[in-house]
PyMOL CGO cylinders between C-alpha atoms (Angstrom):
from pymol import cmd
from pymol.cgo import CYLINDER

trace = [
    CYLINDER, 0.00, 0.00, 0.00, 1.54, 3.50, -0.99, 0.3, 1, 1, 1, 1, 1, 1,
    CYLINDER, 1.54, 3.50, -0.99, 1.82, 6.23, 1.58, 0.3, 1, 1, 1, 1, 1, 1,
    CYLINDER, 1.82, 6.23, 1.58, 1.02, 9.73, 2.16, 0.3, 1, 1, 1, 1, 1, 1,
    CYLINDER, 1.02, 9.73, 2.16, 2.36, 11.83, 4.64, 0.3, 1, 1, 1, 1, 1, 1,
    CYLINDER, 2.36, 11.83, 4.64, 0.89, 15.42, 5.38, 0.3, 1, 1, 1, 1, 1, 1,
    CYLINDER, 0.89, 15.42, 5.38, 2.94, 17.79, 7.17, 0.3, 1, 1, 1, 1, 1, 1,
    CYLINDER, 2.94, 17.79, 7.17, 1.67, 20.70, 7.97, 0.3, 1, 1, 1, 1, 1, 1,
    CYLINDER, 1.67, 20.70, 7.97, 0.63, 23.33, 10.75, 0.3, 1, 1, 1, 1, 1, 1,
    CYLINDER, 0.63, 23.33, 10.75, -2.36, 23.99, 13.04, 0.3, 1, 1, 1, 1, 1, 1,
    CYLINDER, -2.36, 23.99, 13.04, -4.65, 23.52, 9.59, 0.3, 1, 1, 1, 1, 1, 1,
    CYLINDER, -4.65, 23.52, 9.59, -3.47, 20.20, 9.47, 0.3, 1, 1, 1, 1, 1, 1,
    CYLINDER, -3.47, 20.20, 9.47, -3.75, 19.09, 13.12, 0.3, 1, 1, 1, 1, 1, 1,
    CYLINDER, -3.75, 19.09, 13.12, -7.31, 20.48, 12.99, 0.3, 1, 1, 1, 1, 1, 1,
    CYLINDER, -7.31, 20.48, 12.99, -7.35, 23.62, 14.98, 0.3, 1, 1, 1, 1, 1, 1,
    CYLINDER, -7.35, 23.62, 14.98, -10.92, 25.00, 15.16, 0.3, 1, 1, 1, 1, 1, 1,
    CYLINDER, -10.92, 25.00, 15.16, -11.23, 29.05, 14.58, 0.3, 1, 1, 1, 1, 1, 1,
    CYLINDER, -11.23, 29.05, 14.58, -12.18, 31.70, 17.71, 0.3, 1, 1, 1, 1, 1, 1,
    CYLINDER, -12.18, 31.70, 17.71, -11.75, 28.50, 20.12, 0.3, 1, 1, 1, 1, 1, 1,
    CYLINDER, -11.75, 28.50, 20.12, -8.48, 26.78, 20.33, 0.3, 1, 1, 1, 1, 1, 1,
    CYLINDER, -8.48, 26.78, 20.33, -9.96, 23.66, 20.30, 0.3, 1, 1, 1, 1, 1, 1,
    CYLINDER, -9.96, 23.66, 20.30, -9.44, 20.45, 17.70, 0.3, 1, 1, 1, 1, 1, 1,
    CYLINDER, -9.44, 20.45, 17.70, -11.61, 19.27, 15.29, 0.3, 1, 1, 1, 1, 1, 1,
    CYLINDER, -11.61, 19.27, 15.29, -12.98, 16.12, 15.57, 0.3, 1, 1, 1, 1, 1, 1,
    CYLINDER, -12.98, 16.12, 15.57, -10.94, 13.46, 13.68, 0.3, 1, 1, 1, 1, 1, 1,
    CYLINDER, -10.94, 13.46, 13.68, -13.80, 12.94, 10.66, 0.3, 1, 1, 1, 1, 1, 1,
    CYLINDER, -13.80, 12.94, 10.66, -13.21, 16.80, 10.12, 0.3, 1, 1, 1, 1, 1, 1,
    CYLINDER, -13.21, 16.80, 10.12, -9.50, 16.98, 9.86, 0.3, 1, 1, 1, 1, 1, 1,
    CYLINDER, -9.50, 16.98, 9.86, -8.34, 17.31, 6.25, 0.3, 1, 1, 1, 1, 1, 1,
    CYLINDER, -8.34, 17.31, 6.25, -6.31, 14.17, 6.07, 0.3, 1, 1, 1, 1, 1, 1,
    CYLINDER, -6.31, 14.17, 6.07, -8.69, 11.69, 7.14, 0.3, 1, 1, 1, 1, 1, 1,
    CYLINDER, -8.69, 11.69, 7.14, -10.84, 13.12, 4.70, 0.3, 1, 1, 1, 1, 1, 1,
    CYLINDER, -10.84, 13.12, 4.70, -8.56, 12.09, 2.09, 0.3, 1, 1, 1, 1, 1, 1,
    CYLINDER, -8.56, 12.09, 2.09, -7.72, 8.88, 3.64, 0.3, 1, 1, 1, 1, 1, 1,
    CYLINDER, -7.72, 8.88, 3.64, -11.25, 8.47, 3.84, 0.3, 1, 1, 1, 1, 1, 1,
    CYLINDER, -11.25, 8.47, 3.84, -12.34, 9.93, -0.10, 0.3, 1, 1, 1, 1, 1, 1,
    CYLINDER, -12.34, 9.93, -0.10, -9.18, 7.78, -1.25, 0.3, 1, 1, 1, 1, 1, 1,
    CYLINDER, -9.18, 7.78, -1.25, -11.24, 4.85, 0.37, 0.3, 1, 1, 1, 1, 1, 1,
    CYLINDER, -11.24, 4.85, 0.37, -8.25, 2.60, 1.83, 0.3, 1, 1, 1, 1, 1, 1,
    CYLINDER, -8.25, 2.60, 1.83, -5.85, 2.63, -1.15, 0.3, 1, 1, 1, 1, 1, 1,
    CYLINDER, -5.85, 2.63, -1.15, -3.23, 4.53, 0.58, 0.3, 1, 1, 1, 1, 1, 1,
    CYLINDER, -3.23, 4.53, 0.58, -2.11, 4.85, 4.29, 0.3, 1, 1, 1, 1, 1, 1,
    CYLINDER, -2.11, 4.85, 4.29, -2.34, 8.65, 5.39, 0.3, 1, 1, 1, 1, 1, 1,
    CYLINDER, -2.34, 8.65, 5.39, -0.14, 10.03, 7.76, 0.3, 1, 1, 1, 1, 1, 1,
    CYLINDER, -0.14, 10.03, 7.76, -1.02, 13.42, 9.37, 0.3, 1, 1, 1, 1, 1, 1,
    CYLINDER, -1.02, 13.42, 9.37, 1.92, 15.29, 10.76, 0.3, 1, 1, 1, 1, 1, 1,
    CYLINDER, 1.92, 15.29, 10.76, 0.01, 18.42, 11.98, 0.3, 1, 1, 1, 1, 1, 1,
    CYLINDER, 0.01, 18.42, 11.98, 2.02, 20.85, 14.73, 0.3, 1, 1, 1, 1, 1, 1,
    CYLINDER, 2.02, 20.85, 14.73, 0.18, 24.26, 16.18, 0.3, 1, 1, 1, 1, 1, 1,
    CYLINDER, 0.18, 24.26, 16.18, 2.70, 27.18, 15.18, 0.3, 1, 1, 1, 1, 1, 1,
    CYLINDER, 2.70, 27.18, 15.18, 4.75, 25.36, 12.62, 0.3, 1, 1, 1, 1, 1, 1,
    CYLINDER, 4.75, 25.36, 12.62, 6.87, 27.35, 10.27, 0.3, 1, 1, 1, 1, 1, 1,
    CYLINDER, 6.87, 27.35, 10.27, 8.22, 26.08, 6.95, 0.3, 1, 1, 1, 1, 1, 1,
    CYLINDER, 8.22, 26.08, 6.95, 12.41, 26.57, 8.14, 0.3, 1, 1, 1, 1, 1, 1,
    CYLINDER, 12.41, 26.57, 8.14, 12.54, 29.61, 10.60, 0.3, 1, 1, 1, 1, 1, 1,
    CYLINDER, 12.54, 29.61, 10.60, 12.80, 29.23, 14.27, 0.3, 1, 1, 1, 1, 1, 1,
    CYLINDER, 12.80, 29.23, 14.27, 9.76, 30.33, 16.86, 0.3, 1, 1, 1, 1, 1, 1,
    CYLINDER, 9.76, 30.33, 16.86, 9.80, 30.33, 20.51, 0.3, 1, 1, 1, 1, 1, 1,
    CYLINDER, 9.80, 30.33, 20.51, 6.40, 30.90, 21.52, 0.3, 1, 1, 1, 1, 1, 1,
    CYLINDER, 6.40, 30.90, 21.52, 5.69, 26.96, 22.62, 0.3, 1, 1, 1, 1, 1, 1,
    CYLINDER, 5.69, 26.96, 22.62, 7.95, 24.46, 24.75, 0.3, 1, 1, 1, 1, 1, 1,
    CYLINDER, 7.95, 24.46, 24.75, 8.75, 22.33, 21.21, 0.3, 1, 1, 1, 1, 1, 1,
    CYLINDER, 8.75, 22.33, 21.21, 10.62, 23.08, 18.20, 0.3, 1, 1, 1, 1, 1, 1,
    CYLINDER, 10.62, 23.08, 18.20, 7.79, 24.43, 15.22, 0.3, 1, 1, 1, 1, 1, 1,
    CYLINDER, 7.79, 24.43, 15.22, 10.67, 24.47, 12.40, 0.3, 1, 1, 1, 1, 1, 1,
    CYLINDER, 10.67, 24.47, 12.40, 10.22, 22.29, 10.09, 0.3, 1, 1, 1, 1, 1, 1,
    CYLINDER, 10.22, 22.29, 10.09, 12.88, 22.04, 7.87, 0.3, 1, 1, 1, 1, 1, 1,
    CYLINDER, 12.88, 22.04, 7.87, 14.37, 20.75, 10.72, 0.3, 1, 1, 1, 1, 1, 1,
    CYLINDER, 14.37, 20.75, 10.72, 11.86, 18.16, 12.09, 0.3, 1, 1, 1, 1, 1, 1,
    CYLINDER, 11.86, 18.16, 12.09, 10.71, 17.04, 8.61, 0.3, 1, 1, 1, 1, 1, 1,
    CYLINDER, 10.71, 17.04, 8.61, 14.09, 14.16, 8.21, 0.3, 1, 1, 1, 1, 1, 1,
    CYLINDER, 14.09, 14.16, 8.21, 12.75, 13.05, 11.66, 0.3, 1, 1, 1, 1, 1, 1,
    CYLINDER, 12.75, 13.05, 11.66, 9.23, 12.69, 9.97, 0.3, 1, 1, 1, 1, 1, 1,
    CYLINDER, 9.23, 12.69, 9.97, 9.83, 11.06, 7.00, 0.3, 1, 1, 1, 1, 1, 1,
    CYLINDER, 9.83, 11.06, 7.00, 12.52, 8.56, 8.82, 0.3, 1, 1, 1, 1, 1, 1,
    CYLINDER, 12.52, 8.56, 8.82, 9.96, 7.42, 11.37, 0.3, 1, 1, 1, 1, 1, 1,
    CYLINDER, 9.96, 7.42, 11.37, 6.97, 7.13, 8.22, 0.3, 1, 1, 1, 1, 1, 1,
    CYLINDER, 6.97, 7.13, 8.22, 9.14, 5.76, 6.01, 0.3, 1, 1, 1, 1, 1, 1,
    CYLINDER, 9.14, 5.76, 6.01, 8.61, 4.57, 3.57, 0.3, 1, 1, 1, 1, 1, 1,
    CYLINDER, 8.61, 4.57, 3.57, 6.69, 7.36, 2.16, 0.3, 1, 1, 1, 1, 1, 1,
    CYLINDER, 6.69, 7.36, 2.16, 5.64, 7.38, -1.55, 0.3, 1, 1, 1, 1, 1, 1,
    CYLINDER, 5.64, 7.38, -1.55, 3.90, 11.07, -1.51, 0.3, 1, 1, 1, 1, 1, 1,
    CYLINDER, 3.90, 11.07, -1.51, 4.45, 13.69, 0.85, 0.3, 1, 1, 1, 1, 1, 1,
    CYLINDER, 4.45, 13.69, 0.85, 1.95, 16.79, 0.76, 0.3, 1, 1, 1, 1, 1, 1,
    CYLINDER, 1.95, 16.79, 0.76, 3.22, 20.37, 2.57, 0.3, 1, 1, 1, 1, 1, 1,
    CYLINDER, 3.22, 20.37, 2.57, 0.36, 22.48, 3.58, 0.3, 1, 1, 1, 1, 1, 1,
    CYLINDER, 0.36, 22.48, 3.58, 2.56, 25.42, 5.49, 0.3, 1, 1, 1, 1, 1, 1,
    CYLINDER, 2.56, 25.42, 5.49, 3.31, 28.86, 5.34, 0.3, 1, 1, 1, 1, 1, 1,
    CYLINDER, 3.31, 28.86, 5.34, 0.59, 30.88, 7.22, 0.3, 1, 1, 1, 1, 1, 1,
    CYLINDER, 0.59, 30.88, 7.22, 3.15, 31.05, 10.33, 0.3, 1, 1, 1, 1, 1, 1,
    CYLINDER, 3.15, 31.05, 10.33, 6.16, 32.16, 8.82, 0.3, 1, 1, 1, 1, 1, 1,
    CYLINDER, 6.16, 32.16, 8.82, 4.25, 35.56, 7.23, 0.3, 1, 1, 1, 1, 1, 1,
    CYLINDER, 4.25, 35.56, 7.23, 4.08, 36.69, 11.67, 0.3, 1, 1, 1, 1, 1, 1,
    CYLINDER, 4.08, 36.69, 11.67, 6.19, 39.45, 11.12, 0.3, 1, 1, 1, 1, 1, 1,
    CYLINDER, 6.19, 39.45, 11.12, 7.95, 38.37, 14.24, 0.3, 1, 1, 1, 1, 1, 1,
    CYLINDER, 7.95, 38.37, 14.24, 8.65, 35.11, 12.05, 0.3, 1, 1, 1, 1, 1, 1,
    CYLINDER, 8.65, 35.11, 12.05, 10.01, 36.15, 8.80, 0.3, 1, 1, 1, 1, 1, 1,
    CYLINDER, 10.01, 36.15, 8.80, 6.77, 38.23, 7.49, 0.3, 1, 1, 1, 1, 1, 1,
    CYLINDER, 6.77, 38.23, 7.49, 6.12, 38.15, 3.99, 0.3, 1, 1, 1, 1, 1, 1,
    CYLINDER, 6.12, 38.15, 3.99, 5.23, 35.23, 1.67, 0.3, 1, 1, 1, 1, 1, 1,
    CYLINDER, 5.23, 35.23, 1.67, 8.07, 35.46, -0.23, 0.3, 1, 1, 1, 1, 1, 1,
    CYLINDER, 8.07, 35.46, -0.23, 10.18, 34.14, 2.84, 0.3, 1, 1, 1, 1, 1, 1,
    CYLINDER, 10.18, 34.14, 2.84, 7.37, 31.15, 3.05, 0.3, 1, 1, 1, 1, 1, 1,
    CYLINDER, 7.37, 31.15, 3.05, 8.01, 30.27, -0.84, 0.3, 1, 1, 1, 1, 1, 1,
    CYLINDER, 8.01, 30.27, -0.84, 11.63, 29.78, -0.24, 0.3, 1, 1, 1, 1, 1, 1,
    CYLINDER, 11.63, 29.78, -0.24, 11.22, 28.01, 3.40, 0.3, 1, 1, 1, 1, 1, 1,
    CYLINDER, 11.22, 28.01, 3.40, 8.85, 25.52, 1.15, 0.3, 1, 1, 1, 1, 1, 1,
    CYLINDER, 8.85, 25.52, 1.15, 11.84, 25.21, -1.58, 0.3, 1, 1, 1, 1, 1, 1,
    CYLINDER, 11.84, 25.21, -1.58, 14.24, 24.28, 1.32, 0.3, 1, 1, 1, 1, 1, 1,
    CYLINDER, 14.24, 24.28, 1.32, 11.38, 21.41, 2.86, 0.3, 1, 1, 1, 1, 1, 1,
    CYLINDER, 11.38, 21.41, 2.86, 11.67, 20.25, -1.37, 0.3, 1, 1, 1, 1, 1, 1,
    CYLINDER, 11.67, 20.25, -1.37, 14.73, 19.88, -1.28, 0.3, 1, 1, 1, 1, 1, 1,
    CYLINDER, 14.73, 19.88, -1.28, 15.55, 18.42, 2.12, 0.3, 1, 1, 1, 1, 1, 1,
    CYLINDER, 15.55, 18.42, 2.12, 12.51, 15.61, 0.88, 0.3, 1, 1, 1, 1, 1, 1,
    CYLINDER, 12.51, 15.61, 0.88, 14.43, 15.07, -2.44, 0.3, 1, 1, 1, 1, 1, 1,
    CYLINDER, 14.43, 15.07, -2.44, 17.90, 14.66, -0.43, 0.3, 1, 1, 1, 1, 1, 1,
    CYLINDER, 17.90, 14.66, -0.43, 16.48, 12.39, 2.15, 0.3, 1, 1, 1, 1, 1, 1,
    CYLINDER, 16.48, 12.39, 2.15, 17.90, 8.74, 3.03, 0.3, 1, 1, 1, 1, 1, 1,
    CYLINDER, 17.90, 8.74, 3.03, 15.19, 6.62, 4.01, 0.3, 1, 1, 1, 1, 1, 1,
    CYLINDER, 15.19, 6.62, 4.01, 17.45, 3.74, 5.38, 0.3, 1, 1, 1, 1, 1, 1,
    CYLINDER, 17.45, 3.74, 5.38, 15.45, 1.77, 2.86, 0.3, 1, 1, 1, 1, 1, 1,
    CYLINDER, 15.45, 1.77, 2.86, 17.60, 0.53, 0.06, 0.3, 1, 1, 1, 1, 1, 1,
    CYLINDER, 17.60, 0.53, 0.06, 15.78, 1.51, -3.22, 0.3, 1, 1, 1, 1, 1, 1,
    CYLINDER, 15.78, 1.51, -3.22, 13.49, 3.15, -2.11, 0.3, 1, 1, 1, 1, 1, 1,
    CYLINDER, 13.49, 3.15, -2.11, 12.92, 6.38, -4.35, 0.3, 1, 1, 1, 1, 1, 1,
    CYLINDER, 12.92, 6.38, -4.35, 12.29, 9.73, -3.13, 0.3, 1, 1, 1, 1, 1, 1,
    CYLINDER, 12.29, 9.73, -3.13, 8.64, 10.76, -2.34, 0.3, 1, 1, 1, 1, 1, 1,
    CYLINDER, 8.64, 10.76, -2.34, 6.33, 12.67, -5.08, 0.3, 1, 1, 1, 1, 1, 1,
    CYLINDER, 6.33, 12.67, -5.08, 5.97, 15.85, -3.44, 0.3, 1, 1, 1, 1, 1, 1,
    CYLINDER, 5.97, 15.85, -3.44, 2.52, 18.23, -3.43, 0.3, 1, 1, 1, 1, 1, 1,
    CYLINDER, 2.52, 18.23, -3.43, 2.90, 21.91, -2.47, 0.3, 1, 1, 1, 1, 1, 1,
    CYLINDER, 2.90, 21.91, -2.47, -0.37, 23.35, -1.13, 0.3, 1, 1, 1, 1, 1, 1,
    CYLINDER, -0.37, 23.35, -1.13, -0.76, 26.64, -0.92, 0.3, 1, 1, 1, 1, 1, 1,
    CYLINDER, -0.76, 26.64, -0.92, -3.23, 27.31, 2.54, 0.3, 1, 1, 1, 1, 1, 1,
    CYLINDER, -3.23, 27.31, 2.54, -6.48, 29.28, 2.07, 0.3, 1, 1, 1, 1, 1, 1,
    CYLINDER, -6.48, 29.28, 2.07, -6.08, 33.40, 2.28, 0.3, 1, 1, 1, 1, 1, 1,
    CYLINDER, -6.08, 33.40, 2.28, -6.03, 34.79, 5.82, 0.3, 1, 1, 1, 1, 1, 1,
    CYLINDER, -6.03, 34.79, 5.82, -8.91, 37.09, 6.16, 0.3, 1, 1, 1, 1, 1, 1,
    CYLINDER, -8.91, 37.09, 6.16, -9.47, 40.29, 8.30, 0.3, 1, 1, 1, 1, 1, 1,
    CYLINDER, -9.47, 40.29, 8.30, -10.97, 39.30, 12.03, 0.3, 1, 1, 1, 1, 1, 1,
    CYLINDER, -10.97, 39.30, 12.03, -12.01, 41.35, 14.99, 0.3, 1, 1, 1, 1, 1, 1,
    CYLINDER, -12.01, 41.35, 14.99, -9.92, 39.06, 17.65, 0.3, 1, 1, 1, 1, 1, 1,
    CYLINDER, -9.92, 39.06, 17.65, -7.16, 41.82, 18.30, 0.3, 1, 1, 1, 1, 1, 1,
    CYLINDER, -7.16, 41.82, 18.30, -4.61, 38.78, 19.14, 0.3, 1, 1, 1, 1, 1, 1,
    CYLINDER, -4.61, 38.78, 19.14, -4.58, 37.15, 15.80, 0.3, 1, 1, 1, 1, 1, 1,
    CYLINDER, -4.58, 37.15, 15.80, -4.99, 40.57, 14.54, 0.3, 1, 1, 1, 1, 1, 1,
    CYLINDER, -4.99, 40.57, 14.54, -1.51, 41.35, 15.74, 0.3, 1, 1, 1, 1, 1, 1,
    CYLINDER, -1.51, 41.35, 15.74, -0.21, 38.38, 15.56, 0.3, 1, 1, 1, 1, 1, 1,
    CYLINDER, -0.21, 38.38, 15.56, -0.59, 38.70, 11.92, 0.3, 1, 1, 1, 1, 1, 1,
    CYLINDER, -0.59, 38.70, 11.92, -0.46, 42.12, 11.03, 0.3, 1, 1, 1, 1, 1, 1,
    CYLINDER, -0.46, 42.12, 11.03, 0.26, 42.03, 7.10, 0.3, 1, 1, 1, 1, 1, 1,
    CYLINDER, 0.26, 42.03, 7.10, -0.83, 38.83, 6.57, 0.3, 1, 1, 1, 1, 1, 1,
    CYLINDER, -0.83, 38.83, 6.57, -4.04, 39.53, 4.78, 0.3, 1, 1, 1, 1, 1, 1,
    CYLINDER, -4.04, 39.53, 4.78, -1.99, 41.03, 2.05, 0.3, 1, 1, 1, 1, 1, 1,
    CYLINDER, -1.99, 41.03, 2.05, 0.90, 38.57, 2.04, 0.3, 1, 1, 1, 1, 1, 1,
    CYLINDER, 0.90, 38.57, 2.04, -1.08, 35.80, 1.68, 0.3, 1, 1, 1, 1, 1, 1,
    CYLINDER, -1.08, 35.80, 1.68, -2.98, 36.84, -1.56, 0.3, 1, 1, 1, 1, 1, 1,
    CYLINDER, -2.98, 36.84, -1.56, 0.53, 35.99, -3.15, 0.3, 1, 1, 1, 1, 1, 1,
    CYLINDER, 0.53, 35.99, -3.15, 1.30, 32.90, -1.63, 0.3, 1, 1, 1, 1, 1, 1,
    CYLINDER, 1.30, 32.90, -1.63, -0.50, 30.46, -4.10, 0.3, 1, 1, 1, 1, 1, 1,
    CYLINDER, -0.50, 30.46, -4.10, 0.89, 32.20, -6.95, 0.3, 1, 1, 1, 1, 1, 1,
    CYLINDER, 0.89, 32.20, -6.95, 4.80, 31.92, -5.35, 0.3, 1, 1, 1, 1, 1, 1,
    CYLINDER, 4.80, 31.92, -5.35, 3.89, 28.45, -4.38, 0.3, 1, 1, 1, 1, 1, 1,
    CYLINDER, 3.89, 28.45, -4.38, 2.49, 27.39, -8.23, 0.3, 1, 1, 1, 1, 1, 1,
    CYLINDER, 2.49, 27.39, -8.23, 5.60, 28.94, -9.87, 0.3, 1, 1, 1, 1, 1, 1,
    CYLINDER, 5.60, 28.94, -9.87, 7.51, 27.12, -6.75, 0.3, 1, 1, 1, 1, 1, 1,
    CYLINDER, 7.51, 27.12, -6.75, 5.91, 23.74, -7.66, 0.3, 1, 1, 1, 1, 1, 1,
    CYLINDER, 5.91, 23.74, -7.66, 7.02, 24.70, -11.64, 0.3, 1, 1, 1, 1, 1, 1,
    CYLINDER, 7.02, 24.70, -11.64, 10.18, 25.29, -11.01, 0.3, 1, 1, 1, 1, 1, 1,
    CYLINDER, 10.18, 25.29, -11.01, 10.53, 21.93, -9.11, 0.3, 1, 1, 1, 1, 1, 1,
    CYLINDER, 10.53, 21.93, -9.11, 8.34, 19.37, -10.56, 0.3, 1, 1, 1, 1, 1, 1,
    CYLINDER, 8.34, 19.37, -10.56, 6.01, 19.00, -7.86, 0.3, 1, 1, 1, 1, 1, 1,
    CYLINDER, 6.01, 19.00, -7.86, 1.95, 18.78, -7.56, 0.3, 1, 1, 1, 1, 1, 1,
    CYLINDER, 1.95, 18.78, -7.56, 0.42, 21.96, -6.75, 0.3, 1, 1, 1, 1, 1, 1,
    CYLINDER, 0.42, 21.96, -6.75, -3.41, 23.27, -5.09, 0.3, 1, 1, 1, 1, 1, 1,
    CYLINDER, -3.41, 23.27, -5.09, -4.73, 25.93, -4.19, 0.3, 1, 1, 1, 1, 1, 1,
    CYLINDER, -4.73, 25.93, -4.19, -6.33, 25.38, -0.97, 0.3, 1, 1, 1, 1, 1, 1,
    CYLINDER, -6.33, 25.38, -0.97, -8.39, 28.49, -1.19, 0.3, 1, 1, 1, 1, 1, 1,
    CYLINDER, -8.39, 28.49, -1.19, -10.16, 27.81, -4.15, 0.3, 1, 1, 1, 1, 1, 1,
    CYLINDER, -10.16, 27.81, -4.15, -11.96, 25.24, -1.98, 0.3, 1, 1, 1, 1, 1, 1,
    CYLINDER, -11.96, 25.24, -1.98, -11.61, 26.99, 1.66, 0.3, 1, 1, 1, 1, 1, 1,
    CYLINDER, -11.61, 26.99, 1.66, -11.92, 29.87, 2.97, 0.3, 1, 1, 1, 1, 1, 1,
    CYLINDER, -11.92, 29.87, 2.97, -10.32, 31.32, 6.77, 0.3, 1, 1, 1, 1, 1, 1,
    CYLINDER, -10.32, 31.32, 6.77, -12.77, 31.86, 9.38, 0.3, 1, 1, 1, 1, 1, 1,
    CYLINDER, -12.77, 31.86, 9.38, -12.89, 35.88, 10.52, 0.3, 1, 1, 1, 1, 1, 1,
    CYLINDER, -12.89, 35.88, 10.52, -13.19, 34.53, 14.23, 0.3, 1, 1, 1, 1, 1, 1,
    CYLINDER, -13.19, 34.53, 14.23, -9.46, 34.37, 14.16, 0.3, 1, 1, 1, 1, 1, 1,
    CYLINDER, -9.46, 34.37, 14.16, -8.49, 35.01, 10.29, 0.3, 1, 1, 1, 1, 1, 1,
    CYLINDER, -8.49, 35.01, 10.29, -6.17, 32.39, 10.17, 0.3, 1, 1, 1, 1, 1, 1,
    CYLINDER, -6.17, 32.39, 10.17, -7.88, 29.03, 10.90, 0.3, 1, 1, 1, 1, 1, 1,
    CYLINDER, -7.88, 29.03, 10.90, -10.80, 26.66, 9.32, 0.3, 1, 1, 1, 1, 1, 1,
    CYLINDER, -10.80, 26.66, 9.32, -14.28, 25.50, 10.00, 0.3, 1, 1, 1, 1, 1, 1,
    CYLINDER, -14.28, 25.50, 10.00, -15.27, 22.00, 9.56, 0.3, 1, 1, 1, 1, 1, 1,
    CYLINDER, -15.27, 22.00, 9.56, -16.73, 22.12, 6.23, 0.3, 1, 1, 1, 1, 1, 1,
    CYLINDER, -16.73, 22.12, 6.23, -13.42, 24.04, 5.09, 0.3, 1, 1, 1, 1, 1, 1,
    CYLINDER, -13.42, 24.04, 5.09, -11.01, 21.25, 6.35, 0.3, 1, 1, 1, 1, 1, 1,
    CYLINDER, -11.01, 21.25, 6.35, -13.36, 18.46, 5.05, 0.3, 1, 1, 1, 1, 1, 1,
    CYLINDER, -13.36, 18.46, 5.05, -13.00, 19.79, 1.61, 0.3, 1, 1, 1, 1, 1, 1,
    CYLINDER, -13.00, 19.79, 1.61, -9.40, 20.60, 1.38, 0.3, 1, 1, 1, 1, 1, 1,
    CYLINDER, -9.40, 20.60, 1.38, -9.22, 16.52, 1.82, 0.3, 1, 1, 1, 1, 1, 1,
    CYLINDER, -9.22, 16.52, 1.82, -11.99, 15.33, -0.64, 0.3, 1, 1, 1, 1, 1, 1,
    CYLINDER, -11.99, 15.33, -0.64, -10.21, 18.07, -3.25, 0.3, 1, 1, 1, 1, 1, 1,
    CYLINDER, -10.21, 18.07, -3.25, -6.98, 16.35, -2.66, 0.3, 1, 1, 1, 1, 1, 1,
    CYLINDER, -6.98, 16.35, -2.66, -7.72, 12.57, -3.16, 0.3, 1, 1, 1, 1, 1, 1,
    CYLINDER, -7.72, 12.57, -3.16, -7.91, 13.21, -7.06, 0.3, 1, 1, 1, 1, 1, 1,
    CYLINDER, -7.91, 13.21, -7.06, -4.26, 14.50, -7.13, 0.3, 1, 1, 1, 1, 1, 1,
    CYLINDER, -4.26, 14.50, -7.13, -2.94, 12.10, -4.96, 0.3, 1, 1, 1, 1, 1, 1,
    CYLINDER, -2.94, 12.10, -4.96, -4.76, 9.31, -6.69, 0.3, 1, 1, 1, 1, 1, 1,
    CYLINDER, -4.76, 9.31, -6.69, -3.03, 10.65, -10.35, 0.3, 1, 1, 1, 1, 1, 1,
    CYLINDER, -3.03, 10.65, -10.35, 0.20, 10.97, -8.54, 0.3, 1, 1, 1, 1, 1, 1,
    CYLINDER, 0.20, 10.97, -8.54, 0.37, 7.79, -7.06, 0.3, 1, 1, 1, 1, 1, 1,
    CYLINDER, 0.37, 7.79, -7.06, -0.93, 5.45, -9.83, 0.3, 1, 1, 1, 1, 1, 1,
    CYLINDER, -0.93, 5.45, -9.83, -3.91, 4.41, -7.65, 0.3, 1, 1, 1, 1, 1, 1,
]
cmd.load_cgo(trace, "trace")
């Protein structure tokens, strides 16, 4: 059975908007597609609160950089046939690294690091990769995420066209999350149910192309 692993931020580990509460599991985006790809592939969701692409962030007692955690990741889930990145929202906190620009080349260093990667698995090729670009951040009235975010609204009407030139440039799968999702304003930054639900269904045709299914 092929494998998909989905690594990815607080839209991956199912953070619901204006609460700071998690999703049920049926309403997280990858065991939607696990669930729309009906058994033919093992899905592995890698979701951490806060994650950046490749920049440091000290705001939580664990490391949120994922260039460096992602050889961890795919070592333990190997072996993985098709790895999907949904990040990027976190790095555009100006305290971060602020513009989408810096998330387009964290996501060409998490490429690269995937292409690079030894498995410990002799043969084994390197994974397909699919960049997703995560759904627009939208203006909210909660003055945290406000600030937390300040610039983001604009930054992140650019990110899907970085990311699809990105993707271009490296051979890779791209979507547009937003053309199927849409941030809640109770924070600007996360998703309701129905929003994470289809991000997953949308998926399961590309992953099914790109893994022969």
């Amino acid at each position: 059975m092929k494998t998909i692993l989905c690594f990815g931020d607080s839209l991956t580990w199912g953070s619901a908007p204006g609460t700071g509460t998690r999703h049920p599991r049926a309403d997280r985006w990858p065991v939607a597609l696990g669930a729309a790809l009906e058994g033919r592939a093992e899905v592995i969701a890698d979701g951490l609160r806060g994650r950046t692409t490749a920049y440091d962030e000290y705001l939580a007692d664990c490391d949120r950089n994922g260039a460096r955690l992602l050889p961890t990741t795919l070592y333990a889930a190997a072996p993985v046939n098709l790895v999907i990145f949904m990040l990027g929202s976190n790095d555009m906190k100006p305290h971060i690294a602020g513009t989408a620009l810096a998330a387009m080349q964290g996501m060409r260093r998490l490429v690269s690091i995937t292409r690079r990667h030894n498995p410990g698995i002799e043969g084994q090729p390197a994974p397909d990769v699919l960049i997703v670009a995560p759904p627009r951040l939208c203006e909210t009235a909660n003055s945290e995420f406000a600030a937390m975010f300040a610039g983001g609204v604009e930054q992140s009407q650019m990110l899907a066209s970085f990311y699809a030139d990105l993707a271009d440039e490296m051979d890779c799968g791209f979507f547009d999350a937003g053309s199927v999702a849409k941030t809640s304003p109770l924070d600007g930054v996360h998703l309701d149910a129905e929003s994470t639900r289809a991000i997953g269904k949308a998926l399961a045709p590309m992953a099914h192309v790109m893994l022969g299914l």
